[in-house]
C-alpha positions in Angstrom: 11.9 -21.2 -24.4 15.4 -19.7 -25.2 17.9 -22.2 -24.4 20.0 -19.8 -21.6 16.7 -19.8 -19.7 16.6 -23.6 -19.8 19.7 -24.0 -18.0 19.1 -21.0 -15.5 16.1 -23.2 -14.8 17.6 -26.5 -14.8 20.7 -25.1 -12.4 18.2 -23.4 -10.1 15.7 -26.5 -10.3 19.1 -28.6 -9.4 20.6 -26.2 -6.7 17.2 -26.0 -4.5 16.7 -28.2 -1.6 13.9 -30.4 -1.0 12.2 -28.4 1.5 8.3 -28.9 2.5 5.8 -26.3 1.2 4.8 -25.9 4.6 8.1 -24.5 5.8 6.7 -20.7 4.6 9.2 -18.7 6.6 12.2 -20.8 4.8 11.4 -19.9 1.5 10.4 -16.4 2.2 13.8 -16.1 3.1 15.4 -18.0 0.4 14.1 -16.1 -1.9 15.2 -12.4 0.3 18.4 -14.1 0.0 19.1 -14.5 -3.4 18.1 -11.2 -4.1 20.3 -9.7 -1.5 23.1 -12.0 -3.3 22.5 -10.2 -6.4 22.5 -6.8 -5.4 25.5 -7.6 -3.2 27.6 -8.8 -6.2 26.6 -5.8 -8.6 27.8 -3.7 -5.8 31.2 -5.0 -5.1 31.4 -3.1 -8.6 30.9 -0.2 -6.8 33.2 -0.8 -3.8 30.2 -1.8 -1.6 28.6 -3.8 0.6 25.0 -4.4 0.3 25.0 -3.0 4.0 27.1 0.8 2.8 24.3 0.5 0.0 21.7 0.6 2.5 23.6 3.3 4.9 23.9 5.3 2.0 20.0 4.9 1.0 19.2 6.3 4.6 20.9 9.2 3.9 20.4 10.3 0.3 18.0 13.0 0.6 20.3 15.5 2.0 19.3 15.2 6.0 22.1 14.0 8.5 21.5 11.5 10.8 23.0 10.0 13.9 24.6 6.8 14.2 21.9 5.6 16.6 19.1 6.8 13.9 20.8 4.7 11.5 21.0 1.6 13.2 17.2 1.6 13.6 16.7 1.9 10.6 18.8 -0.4 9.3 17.7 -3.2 12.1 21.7 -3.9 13.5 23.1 -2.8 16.9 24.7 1.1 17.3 28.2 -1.0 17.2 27.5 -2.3 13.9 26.0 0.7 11.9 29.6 2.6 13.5 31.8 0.2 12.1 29.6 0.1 8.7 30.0 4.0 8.7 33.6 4.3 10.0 34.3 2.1 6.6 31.5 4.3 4.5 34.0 7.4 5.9 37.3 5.9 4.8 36.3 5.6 1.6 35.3 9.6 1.4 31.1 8.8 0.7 30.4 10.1 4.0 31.4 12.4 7.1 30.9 13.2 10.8 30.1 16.7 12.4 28.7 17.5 15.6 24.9 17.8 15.9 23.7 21.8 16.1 21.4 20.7 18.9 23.1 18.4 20.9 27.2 18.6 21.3 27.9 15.3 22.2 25.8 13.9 19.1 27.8 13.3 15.9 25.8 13.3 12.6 26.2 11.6 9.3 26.5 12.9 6.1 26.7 12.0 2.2 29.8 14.1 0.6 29.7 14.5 -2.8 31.5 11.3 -4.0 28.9 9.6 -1.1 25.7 11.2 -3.1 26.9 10.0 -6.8 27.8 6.0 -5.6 24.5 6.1 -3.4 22.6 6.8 -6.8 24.8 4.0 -8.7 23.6 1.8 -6.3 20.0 2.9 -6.3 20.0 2.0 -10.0 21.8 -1.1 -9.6 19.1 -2.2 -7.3 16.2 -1.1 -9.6 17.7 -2.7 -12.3 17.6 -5.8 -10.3 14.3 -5.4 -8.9 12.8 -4.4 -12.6 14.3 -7.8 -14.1 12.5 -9.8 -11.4 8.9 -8.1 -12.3 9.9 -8.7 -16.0 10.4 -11.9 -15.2 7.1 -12.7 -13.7 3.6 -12.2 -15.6 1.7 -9.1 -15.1 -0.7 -11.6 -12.9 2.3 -13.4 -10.7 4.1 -10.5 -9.5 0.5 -8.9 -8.4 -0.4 -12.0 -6.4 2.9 -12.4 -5.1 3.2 -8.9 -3.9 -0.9 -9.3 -2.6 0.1 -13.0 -0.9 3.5 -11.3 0.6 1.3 -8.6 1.9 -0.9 -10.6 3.5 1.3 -13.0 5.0 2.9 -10.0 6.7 -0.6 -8.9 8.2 -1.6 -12.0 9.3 2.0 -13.6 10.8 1.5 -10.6 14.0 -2.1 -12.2 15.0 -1.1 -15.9 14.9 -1.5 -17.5 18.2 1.4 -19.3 19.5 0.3 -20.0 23.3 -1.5 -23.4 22.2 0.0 -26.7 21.9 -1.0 -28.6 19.7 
């Protein structure tokens, strides 16, 4: 084993905390976490937040889309995804113009400079999401991504009403 994955191990082996296997949802989210930590600082690179990364995923693909769309897809309150694309328009990646359909309705768009750092971060992402994989066998990232799966199927039918 090379010896700059020894001490990656050793640090991370160090820096965990003694949590019980049991405790599924904590380390589900430990490990969403430090992914999201890593994308977040490869992005500041970019002038980002992992959040403007994510605005600006919704709207590659050239189709404008409300504030309100946004924030449902992006999980966070109308008041947050204006802020997030108030500071996405200050920068020049995206802009506002009224809806065709509906007047009152303003509509969110990539510009140019939006379209180019939207795929910077894309590949920033992949990159990150590739060097996980590659650092998993063939065999542990497929039963990871199977056991993730089926966690998420099976979490929705649990029955909470019992005590126990």
């Amino acid at each position: 084993m090379p010896q700059s994955k020894k001490i990656r191990e050793s640090a991370a082996a160090q820096s965990a905390p003694v949590v019980p296997p049991q405790m599924l949802g904590f380390h589900l989210k430990r490990a969403e976490q430090s992914i999201v930590a890593r994308k977040a600082h490869g992005v500041r690179n970019l002038d980002l937040t992992e959040s403007q990364c994510k605005v600006l995923g919704y709207l590659t693909g050239g189709v404008a889309k409300s504030c309100t769309q946004l924030s449902r897809e992006g999980l966070v309150t109308s008041q947050t995804m204006t802020g997030i694309v108030k500071n996405l328009e200050a920068k020049g990646l995206v802009e506002r113009h009224a809806s065709p359909d509906h007047g009152r309705v303003m509509l969110v768009s990539l510009t140019p400079a939006g379209v180019e750092r939207a795929a910077a971060a894309k590949s920033l992402s992949e990159r990150v999401e590739r060097g996980l994989r590659e650092a998993l066998s063939e065999d542990d990232y497929g039963q990871l991504v199977k056991l993730l799966d089926r966690v998420a199927d099976l979490a929705p039918g649990i029955d909470v009403t019992t005590s126990e």
